[in-house]
TISETOR-641528 format. One record per residue (C-alpha): x negated, y negated, z negated; residue number from 0. Coordinates in pm, 1 decimal. Last residue first. Example, Ala and Ser with C-alpha at 12.3 -4.5 7.8 and 13.67 -1.06 7.14 Angstrom:
// TISETOR-641528
((-1367.0, 106.0, -714.0), 1)
((-1230.0, 450.0, -780.0), 0)
//
This chain:
// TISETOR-641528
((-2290.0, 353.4, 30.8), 404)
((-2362.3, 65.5, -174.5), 403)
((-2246.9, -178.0, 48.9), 402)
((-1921.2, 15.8, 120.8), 401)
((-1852.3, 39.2, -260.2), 400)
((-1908.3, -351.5, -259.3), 399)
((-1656.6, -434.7, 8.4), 398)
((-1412.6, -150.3, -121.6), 397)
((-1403.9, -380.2, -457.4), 396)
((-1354.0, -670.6, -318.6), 395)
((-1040.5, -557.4, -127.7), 394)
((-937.6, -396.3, -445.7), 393)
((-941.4, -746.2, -610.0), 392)
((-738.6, -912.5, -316.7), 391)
((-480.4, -712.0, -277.0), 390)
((-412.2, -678.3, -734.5), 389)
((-431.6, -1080.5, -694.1), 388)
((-186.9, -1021.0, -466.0), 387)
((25.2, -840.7, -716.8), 386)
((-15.3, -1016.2, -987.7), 385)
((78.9, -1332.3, -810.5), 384)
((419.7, -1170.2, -705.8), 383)
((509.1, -999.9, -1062.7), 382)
((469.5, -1335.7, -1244.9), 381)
((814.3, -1484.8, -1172.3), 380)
((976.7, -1154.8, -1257.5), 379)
((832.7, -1237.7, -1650.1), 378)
((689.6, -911.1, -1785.8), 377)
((847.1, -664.8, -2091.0), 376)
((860.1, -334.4, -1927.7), 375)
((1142.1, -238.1, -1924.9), 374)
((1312.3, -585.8, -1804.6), 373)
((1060.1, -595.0, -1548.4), 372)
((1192.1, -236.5, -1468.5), 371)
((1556.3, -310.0, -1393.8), 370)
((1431.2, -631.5, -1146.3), 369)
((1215.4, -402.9, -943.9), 368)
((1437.1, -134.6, -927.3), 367)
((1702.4, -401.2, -743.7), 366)
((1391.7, -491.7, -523.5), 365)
((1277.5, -163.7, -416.8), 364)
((1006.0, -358.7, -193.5), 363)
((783.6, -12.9, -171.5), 362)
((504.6, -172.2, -338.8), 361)
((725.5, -353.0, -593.6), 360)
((921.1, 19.1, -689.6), 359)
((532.8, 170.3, -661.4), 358)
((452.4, -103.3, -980.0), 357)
((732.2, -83.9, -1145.2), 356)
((731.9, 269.5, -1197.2), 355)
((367.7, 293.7, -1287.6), 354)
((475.1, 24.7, -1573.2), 353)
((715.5, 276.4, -1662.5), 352)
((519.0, 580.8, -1707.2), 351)
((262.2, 395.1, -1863.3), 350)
((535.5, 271.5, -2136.7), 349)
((712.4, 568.3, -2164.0), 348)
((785.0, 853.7, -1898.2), 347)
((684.6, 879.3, -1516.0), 346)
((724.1, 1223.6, -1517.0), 345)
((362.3, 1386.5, -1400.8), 344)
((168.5, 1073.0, -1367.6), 343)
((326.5, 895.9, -1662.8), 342)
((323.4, 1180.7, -1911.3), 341)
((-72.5, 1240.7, -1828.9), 340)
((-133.3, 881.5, -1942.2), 339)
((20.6, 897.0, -2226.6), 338)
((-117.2, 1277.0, -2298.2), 337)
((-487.6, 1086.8, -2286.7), 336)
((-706.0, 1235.1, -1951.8), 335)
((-922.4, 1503.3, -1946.2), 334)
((-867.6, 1533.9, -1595.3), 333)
((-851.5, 1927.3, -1414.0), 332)
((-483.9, 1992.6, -1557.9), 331)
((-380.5, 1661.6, -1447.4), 330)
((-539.0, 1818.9, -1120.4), 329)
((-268.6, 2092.2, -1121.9), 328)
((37.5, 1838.2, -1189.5), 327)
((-81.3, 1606.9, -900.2), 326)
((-48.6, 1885.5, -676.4), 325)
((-397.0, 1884.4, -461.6), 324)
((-342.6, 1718.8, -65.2), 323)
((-663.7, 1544.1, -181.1), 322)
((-586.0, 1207.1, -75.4), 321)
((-173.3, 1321.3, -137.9), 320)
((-241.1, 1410.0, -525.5), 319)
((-471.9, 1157.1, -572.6), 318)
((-229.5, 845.6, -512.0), 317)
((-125.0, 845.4, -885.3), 316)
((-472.7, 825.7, -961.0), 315)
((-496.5, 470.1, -941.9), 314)
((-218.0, 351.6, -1158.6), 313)
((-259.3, 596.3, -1483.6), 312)
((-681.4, 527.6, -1414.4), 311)
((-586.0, 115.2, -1415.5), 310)
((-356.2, 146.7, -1695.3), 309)
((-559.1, 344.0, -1934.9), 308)
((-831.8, 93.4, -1868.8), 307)
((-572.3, -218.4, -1947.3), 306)
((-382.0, -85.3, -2236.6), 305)
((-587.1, -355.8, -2480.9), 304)
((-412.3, -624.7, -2297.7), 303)
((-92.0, -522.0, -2376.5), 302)
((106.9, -807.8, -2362.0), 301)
((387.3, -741.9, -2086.9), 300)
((111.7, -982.1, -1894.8), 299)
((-201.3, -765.2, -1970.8), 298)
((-10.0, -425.9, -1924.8), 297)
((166.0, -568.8, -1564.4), 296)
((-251.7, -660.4, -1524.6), 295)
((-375.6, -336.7, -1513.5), 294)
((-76.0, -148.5, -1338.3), 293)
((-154.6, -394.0, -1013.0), 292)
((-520.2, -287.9, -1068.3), 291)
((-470.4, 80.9, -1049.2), 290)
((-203.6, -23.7, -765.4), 289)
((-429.9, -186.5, -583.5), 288)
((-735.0, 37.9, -575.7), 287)
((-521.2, 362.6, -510.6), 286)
((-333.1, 154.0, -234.7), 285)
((-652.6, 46.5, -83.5), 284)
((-773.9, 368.4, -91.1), 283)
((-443.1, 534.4, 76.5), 282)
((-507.0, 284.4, 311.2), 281)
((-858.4, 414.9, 370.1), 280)
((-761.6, 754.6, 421.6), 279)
((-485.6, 654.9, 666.7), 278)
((-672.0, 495.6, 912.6), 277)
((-1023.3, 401.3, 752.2), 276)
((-1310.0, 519.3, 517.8), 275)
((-1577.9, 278.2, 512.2), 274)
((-1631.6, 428.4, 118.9), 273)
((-1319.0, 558.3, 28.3), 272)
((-1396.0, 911.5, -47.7), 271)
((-1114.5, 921.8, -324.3), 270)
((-1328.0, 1056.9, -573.6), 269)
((-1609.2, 807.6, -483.6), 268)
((-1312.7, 544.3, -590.1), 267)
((-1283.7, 699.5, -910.1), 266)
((-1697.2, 698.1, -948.2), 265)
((-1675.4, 276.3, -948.9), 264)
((-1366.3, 321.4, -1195.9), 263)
((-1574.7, 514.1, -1410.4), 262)
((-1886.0, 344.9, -1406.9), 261)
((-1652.0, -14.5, -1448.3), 260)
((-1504.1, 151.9, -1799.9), 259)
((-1888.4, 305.5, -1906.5), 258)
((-2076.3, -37.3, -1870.6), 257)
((-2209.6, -168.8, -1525.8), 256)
((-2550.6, -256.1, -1671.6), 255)
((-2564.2, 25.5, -1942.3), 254)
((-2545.9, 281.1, -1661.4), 253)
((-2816.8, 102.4, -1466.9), 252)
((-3040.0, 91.8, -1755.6), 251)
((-2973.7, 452.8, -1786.6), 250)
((-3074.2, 494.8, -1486.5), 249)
((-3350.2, 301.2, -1474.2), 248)
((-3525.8, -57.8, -1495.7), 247)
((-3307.0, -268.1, -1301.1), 246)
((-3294.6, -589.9, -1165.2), 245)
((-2963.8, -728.0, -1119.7), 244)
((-2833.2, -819.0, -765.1), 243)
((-2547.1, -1084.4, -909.7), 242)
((-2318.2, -745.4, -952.6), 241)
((-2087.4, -847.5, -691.6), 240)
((-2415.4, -872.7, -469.4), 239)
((-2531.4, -522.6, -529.7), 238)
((-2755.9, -442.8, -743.7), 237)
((-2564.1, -249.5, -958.2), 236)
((-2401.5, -92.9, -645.5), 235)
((-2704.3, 3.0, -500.3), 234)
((-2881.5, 162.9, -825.3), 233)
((-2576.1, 391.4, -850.6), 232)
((-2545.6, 503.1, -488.5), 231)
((-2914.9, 604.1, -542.3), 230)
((-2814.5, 814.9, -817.5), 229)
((-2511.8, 973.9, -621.6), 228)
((-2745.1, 1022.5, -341.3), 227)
((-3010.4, 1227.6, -607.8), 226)
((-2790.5, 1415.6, -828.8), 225)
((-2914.6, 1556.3, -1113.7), 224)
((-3064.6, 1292.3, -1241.1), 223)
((-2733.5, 1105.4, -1202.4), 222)
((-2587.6, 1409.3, -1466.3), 221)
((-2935.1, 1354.1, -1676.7), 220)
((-2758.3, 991.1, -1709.2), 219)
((-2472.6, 1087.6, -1875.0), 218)
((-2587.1, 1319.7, -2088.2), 217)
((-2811.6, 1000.4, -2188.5), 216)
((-2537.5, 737.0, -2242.7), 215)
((-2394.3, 1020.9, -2527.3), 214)
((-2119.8, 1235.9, -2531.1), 213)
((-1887.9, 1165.5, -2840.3), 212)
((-1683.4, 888.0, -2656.6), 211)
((-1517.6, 1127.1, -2404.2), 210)
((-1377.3, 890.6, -2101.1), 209)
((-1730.4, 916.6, -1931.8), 208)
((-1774.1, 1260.8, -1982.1), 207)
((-1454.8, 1331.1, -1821.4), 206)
((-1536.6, 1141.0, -1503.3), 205)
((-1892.1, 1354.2, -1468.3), 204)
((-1634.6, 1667.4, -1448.7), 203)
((-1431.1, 1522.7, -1239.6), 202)
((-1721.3, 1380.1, -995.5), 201)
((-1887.5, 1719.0, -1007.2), 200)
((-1529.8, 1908.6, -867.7), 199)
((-1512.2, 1680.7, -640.7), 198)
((-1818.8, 1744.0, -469.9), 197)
((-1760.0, 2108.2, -520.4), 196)
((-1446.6, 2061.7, -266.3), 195)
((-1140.2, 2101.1, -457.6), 194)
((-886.9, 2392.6, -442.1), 193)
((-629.2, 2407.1, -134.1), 192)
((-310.3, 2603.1, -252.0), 191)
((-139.0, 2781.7, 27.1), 190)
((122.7, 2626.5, 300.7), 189)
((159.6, 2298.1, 122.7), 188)
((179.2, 2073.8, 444.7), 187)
((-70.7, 1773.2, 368.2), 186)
((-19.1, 1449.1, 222.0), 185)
((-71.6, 1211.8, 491.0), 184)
((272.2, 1164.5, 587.2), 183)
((299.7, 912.3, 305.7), 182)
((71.2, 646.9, 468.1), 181)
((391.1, 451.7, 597.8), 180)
((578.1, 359.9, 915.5), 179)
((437.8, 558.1, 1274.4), 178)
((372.4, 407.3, 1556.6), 177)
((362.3, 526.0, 1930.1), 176)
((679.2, 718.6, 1949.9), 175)
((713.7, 900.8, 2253.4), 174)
((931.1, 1177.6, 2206.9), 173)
((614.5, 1400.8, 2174.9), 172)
((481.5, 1177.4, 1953.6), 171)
((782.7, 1190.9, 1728.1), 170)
((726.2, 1593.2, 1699.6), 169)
((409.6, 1524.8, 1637.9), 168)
((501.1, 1269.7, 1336.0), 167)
((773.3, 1563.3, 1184.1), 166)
((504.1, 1833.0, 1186.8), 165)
((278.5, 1614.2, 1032.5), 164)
((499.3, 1472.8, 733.5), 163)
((793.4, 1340.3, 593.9), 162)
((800.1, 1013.2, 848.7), 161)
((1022.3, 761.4, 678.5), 160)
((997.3, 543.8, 997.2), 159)
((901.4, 551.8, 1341.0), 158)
((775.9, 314.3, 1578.7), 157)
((857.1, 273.2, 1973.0), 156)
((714.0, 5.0, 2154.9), 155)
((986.6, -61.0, 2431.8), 154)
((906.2, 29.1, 2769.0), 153)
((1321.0, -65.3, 2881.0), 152)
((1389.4, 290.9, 2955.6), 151)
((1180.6, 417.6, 2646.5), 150)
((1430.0, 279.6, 2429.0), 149)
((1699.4, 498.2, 2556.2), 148)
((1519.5, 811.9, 2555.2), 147)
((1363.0, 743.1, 2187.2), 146)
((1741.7, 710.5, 2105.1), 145)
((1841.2, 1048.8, 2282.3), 144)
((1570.0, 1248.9, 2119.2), 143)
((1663.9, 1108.3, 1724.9), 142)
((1989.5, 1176.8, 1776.1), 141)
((1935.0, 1557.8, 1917.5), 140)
((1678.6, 1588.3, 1615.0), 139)
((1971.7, 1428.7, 1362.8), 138)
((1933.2, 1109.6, 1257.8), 137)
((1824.7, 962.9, 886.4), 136)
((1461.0, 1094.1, 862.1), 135)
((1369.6, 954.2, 1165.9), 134)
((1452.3, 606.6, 1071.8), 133)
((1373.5, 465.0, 1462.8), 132)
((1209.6, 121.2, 1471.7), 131)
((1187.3, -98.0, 1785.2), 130)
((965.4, -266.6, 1983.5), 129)
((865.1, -554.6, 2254.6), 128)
((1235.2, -698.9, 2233.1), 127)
((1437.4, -858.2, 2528.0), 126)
((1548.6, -587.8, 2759.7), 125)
((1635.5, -348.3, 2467.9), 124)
((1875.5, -694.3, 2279.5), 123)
((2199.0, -491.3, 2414.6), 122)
((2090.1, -166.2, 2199.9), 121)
((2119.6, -421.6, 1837.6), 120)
((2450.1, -342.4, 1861.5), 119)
((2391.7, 21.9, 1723.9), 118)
((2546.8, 280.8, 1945.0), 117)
((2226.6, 526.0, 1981.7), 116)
((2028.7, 411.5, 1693.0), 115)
((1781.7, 162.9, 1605.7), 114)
((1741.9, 64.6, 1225.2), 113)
((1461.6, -213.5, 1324.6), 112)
((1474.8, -419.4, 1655.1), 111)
((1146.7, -586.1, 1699.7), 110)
((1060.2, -929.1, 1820.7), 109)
((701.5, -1050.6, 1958.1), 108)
((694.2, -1420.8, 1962.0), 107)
((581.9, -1586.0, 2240.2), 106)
((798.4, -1861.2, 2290.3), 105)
((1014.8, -1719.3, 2541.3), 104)
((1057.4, -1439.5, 2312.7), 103)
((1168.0, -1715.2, 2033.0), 102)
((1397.5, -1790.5, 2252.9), 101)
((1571.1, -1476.5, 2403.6), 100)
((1600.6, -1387.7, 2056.6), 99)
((1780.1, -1726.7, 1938.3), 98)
((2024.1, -1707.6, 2251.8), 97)
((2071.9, -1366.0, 2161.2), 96)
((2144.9, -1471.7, 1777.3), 95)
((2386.9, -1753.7, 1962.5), 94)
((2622.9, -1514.5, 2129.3), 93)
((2651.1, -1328.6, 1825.7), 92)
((2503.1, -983.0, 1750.5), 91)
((2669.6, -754.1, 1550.4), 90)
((2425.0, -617.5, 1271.6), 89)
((2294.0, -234.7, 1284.2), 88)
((1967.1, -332.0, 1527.2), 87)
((1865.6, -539.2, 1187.0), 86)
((1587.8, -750.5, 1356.5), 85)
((1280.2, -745.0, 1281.0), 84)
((998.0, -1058.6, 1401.3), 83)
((642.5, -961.9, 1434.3), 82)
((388.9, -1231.0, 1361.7), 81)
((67.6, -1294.0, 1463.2), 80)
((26.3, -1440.6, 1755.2), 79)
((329.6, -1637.9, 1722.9), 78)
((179.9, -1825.7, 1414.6), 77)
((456.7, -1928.9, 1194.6), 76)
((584.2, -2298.4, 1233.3), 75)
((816.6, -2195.9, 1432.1), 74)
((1042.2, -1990.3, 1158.5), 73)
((1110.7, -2326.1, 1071.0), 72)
((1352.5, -2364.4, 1400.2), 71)
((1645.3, -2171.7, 1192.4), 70)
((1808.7, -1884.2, 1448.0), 69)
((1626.0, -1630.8, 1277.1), 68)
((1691.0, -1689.9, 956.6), 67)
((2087.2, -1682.0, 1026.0), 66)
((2064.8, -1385.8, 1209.6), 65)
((1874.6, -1197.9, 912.1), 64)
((1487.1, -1173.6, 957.6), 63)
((1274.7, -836.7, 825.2), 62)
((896.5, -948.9, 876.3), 61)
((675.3, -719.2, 1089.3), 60)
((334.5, -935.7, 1028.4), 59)
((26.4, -859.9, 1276.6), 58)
((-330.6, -784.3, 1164.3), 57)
((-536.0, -998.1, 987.1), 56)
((-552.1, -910.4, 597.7), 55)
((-166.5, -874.3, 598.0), 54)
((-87.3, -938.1, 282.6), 53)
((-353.3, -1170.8, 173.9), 52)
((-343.7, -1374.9, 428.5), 51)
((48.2, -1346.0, 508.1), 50)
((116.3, -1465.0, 117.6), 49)
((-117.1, -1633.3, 53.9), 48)
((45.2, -1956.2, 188.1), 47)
((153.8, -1928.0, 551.4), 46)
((385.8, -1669.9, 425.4), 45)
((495.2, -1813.7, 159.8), 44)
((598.3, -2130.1, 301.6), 43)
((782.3, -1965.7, 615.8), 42)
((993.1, -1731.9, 336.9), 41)
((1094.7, -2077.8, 177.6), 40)
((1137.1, -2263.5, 453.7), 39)
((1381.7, -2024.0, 625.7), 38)
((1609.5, -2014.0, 291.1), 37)
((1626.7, -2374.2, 291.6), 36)
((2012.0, -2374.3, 386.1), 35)
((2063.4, -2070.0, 168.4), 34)
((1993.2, -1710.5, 344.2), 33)
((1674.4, -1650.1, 148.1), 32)
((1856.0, -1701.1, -151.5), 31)
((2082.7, -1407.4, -136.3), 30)
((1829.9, -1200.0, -319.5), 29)
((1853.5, -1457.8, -610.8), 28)
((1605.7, -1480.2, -912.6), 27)
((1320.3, -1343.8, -749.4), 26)
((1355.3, -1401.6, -362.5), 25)
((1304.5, -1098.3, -143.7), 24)
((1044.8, -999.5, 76.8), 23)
((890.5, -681.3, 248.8), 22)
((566.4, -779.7, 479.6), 21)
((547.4, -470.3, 714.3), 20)
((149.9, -401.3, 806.5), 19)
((39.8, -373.9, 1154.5), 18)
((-204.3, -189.0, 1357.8), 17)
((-331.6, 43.4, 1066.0), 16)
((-556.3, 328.3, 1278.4), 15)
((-386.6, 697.9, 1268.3), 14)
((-506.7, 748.4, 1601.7), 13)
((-149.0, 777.8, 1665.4), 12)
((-96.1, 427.6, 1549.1), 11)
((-60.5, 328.8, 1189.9), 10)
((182.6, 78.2, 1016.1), 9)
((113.4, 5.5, 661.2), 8)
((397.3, -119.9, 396.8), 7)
((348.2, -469.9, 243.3), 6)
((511.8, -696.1, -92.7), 5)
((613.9, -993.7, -102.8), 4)
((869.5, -1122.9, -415.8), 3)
((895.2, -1473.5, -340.3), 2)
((901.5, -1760.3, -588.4), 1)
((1131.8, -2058.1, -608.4), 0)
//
């Protein structure tokens, strides 16, 4: 039976990833997981490709119901690197504490997810290393007295659903160490915040590559122009993902990559991705994924030939919050086809849906998940492996950009 795995970040206050949430749920059956074999499964996966590819090294928060938590396969995951949640909101049975106290004994880190004042989960404080706080869901005053509680017993506090800035330093202040998601990046709109010139160049060079009437060589007199973004060029060409070509010229080294790899290559200049880390480069990595991700829903639904149009609808849907720009003013600054503009701004048609799917995976909306499959025309059974093969393509990808940087 296949999973459906999916991640969400975890950054410090330094704004470093220190964890990522793996999100699961079985394809055909969500209440699989809690069958007999139910702890197998998940344990399989996740010492597959799953937790390699998912996690990329750092520690695994994975959601456990009582049930999976008290089966002894969850033992053949590596304590050093896996987190183990806890719904805080179910009532805890004698032998789900026994099971906690356990696994702690064990060495397995445990973390009580959902915490608020009153929730059952409070009695398991002494046991746990952390816990997550929804901030958006209590009240200032709730939110206060639950960081107070947790604090008592030196738990790791992390927060969730985290709006933006003002709302993270306000969690700092309570003590929260951690903080869920790369969405509280996008900057406070207090007035609009136009491009850097840098960007501005990079649009306007990314517009000449998606119009088929200017030629390779107004192309290249724009790299003559520019002397780092020319020597960028020659460095990712002959770069080791490239096979370390030999070339000639600029224009050679335009017609080397081809126009559709030029312009993804220049994309992820956009986003400023090269070493970048924290939030920045997660929000590259999820640009990079999820242009891919869109990519290959088109090939399987069976539009191949939607691929490129895919990948740009898919990757800049991220731009608006790495440049803290409204996505529907730098629509206005792409030249980009009306299909593709419908799905960034609304979400509509076939783009529109496919970009749907895809951020409805990443977030582990697993009942939207199975609704837009059926939209858009791909086997459920498929989405997983697309996805990770999605992981491990941008990963590639930010390995050669950082080579040629």
């Amino acid at each position: 039976m296949e999973l459906l795995l999916s991640r969400l970040p975890i950054f410090d206050r330094q704004e470093r990833i220190i964890a990522y949430e793996v999100l699961h749920s079985s394809v055909s059956d969500p209440g699989a997981l809690e069958d007999p074999d139910g702890a197998s499964l998940l344990v399989d996966a996740l010492l597959g490709v799953g937790l390699r590819d998912l996690a990329e090294g750092q520690p695994a928060l994975v959601n456990l119901s009582p049930a999976l938590l008290r089966d002894e396969a969850l033992l053949h995951l590596p304590s050093g690197q896996m987190i183990l949640g806890i719904d805080a909101r179910t009532p805890l049975a004698t032998d789900t504490r026994d099971s906690c106290i356990a696994l702690a004994d064990r060495g397995y880190r445990l973390a009580l997810l959902q915490l608020s004042e009153g929730t059952p989960g409070m009695e398991l404080l002494p046991v746990v290393g952390a816990a997550r706080v929804d901030a958006a869901a209590l009240t200032p005053d709730a939110l206060a007295a639950t960081a107070a509680l947790a604090r008592r017993h030196e738990v790791h506090l992390i927060a969730e659903h985290v709006k933006d800035r003002a709302t993270r330093d306000r969690c700092t202040e309570l003590g929260f160490a951690a903080f869920q998601g790369y969405r509280f990046a996008q900057a406070q709109t207090v007035a609009r915040r136009d491009l850097r010139a840098s960007h501005g160049a990079l649009l306007e060079l990314l517009n000449r590559l998606r119009d088929p009437s200017v030629p390779d060589r107004d192309i290249e007199a724009c790299f003559q122009r520019d002397l780092p973004l020319s020597y960028k060029l020659l460095r990712i060409v002959n770069s080791a993902a490239m096979g370390r070509r030999e070339v000639w010229s600029i224009g050679h080294a335009i017609r080397l990559l081809g126009r559709e790899s030029l312009y993804q290559w220049l994309s992820l200049l956009l986003l400023g991705s090269g070493g970048a880390g924290g939030v920045q480069g997660e929000l590259s990595r999820a640009s990079l994924a999820r242009g891919r991700f869109c990519e290959l829903l088109g090939a399987a639904a069976g539009v191949p030939r939607a691929g490129p149009s895919l990948f740009i609808t898919g990757f800049f849907s991220l731009l608006d919050v790495v440049l803290g720009v409204p996505m529907h003013d730098l629509v206005g600054q792409l030249d980009l086809a009306s299909d593709v503009r419908a799905a960034l701004l609304a979400r509509d048609d076939f783009y529109g849906a496919v970009l749907a799917l895809a951020e409805s995976y990443e977030d582990g909306d697993w009942t939207q998940v199975l609704v837009r499959v059926v939209e858009v025309g791909v086997d459920p059974a498929q989405v997983p492996e697309l996805f990770r093969e999605a992981l491990a393509w941008a990963k590639e990808q930010r390995t050669s950009a950082l080579a040629a940087a």
